[in-house]
N, C-alpha and C positions, 0 to 999 in steps of 0.2 A: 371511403371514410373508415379510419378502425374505429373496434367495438367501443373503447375507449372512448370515445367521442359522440359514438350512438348514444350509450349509454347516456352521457353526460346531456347531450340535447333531448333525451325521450325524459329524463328526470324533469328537466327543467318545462317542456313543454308541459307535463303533466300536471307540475305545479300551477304555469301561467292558466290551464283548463279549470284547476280547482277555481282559482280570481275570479275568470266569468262563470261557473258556476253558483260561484256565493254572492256575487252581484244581479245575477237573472234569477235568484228563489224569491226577490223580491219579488218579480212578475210571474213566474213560472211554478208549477210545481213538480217534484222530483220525477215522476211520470211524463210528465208531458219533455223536459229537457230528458230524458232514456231515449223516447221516440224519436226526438229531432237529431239527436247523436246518431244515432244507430242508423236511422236512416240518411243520411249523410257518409255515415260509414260505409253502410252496405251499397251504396253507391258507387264508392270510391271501390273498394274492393272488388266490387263485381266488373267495373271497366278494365281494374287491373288484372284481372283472373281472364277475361275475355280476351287481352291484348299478349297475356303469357301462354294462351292455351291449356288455360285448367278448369276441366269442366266442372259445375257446380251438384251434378250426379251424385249424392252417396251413397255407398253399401251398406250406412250403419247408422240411418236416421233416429233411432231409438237415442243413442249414443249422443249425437248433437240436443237431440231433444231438454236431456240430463244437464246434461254442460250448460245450453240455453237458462235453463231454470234457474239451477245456482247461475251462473253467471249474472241474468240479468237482474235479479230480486239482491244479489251482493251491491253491483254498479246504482239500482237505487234507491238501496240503503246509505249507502256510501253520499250520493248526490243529495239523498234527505240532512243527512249528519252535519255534510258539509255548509247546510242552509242553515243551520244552528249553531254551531260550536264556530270556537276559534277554528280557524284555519290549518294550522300545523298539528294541531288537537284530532282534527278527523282525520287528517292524512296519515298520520300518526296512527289511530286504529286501526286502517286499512292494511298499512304495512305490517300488521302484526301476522298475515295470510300463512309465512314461513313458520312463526312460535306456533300455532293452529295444526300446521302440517308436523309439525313435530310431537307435538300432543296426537294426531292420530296415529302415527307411526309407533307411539308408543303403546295408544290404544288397542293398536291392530295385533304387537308387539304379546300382549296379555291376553289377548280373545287366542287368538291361536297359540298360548303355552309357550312361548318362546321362556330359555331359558333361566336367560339374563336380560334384561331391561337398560341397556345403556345410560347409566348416570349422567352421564354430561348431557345427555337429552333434556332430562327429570332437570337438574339444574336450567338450562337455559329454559326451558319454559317456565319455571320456577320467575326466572330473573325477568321475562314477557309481561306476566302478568303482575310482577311486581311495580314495571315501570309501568301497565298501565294505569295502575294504583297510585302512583305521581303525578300521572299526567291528568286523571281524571279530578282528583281531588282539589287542586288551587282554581283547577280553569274550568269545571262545570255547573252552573247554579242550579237548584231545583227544576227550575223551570225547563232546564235542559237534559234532562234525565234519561227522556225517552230519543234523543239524538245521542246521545252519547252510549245507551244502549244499541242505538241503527247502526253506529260506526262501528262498535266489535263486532256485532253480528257480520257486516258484511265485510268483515277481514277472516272470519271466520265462513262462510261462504264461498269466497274467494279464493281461501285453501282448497275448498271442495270443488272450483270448476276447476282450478289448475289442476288438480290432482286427473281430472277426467281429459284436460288437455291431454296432458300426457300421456294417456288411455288411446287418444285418439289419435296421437301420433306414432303408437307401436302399432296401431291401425292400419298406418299408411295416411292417412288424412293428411294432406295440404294444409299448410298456416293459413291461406286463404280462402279457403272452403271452412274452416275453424270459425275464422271471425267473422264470413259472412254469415255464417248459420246463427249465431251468437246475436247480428246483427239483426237478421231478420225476427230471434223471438225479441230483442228488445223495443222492435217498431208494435209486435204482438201486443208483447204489454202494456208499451203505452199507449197503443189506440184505444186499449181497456178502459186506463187508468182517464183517457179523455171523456170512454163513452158516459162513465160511470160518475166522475168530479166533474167533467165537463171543461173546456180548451179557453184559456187565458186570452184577452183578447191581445193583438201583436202591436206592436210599435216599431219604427226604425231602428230603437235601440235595440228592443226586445230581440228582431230578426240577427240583428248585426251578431249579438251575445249567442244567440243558438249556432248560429252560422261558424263562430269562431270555436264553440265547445267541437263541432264536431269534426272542424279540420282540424285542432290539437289533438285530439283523444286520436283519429287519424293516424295525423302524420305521428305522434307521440309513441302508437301502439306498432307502426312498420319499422321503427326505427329501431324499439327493443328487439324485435323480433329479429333483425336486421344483427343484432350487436348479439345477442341469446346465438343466432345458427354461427357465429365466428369467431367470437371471443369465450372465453374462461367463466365457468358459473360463478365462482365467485366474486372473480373481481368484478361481472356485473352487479351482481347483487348488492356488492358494497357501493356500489356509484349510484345504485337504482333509489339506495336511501339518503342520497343528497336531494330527493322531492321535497323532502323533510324539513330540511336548513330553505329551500327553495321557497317554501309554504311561511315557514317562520317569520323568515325576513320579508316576504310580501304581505303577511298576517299582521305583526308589527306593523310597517309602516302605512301600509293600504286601510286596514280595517280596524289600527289602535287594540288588536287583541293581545289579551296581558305575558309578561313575559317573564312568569316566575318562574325562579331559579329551582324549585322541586320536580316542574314541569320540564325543563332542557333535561334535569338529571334523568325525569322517566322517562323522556326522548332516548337519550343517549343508551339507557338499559336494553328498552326495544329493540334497538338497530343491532347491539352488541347480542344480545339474544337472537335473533332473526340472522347474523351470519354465525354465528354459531351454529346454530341449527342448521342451516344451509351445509354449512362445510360437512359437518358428519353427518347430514342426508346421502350427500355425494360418493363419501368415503364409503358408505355403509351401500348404497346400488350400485356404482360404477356402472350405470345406464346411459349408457350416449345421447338417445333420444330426449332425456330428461334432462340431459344438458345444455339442449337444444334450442327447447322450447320455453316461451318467454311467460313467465308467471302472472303478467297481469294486462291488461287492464279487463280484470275479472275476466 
């Protein structure tokens, strides 16, 4: 299958993950759905790493440790958000990970003296958080406040385990040694988050919705990764924010979340920021491995 096509089913998959997502917070809480993901994942992963011949060994456990942390307190921030807001509203924070990573490139850019500061950075982060300033304002209520802070935070997080993915694959580290390590601290956390709140009681439904978050997030997360090691950064990255219109139109009709017209325009600023950013990330490391490796699912 070309990336094209990865791309385009890992979008959509991601989305249809958000749906049962925001239909199991009824039952579940963002902790307990980390744990059943992840361990579903780390399952899947690790039969797959056992049947390729990739051992689960690493040289640089500290490294996985990192990535685990941001990664998994991103994934459930993001799964809290997603329990509160509109739908296309938290997917939408999350994919902000790219405007984030451009803000620190700029940050890093100033800590270490650099001379010049690339504008068109400064502008596209600029235009980030301006659509977030859209998008938050028609479609978040008081009551919402603290989800719609969970959602920047973990697109903001997000940025920071990609950034260590990438870490980890001038490493040498396997994509699948990546995500099972990632996997096993999110089962971590949420045995925590169970000892501590304590474990939802289960229903048919209930199982059916965990069952299905974590073969989308899954298959969702093999397929970027699959389209990231063969296809063009950018033109993934432009497909990868059709989760967005995916979320939208299932937000709409599934869950009647509103669909103001200020809100698509700070959609649309987002996306148009976030490949922006992208592109002159690219331009500015011409790092193979960074081209490689697939930015999310945290």
């Amino acid at each position: 299958m070309s990336a094209p096509l990865l791309m385009l089913g890992s979008s959509f998959l991601f989305a249809v993950m958000g749906v049962c997502v925001k239909v199991a917070s009824v039952q579940y809480g963002a902790g307990e759905m980390v744990f059943y993901r992840s361990l579903i994942g780390a399952s899947i992963v690790f039969a797959v790493s056992r049947w390729r011949g990739v051992a689960m060994a690493t040289p640089v456990p500290a490294m996985h440790f990192w990535r685990g942390a941001s990664g998994v307190v991103a994934l459930t921030l993001w799964f809290y958000s997603i329990g509160g807001l509109p739908l296309a509203t938290a997917m939408t924070l999350n994919y902000m990970s790219s405007v984030w990573m451009a803000l620190f490139l700029i940050g890093g850019g100033v800590l270490v003296g650099a001379a010049r500061v690339d504008g068109r950075l400064v502008a596209a982060v600029l235009a980030g958080f301006a659509g977030v300033a859209l998008v938050l304002r028609p479609t978040i209520e008081q009551q919402q406040l603290w989800h719609g802070l969970a959602g920047l935070l973990s697109g903001m997080l997000a940025a920071l385990a990609y950034l260590q993915v990438t870490a980890l694959g001038r490493a040498g580290e396997p994509v699948e040694r990546i995500v099972f390590y990632f996997s096993i601290g999110g089962m971590a956390m949420g045995a925590a988050w169970m000892a501590v709140q304590g474990a939802s009681a289960h229903t048919s439904r209930g199982l059916a919705l965990l069952l299905a978050i974590g073969l989308l997030a899954t298959a969702a997360q093999m397929m970027m990764t699959r389209a990231y090691r063969i296809g063009r950064t950018l033109v993934n990255a432009s497909l990868q924010y059709l989760g967005i219109v995916f979320s939208f139109v299932f937000g709409v009709v599934l869950f009647d979340d509103p669909a103001a017209l200020s809100a698509v325009a700070g959609m649309l600023l987002i996306v148009g920021a976030g490949l922006a950013a992208t592109q002159l990330r690219s331009r500015q490391h011409h790092d193979a491995t960074d081209s490689r490796l697939p930015p999310n699912d945290t």
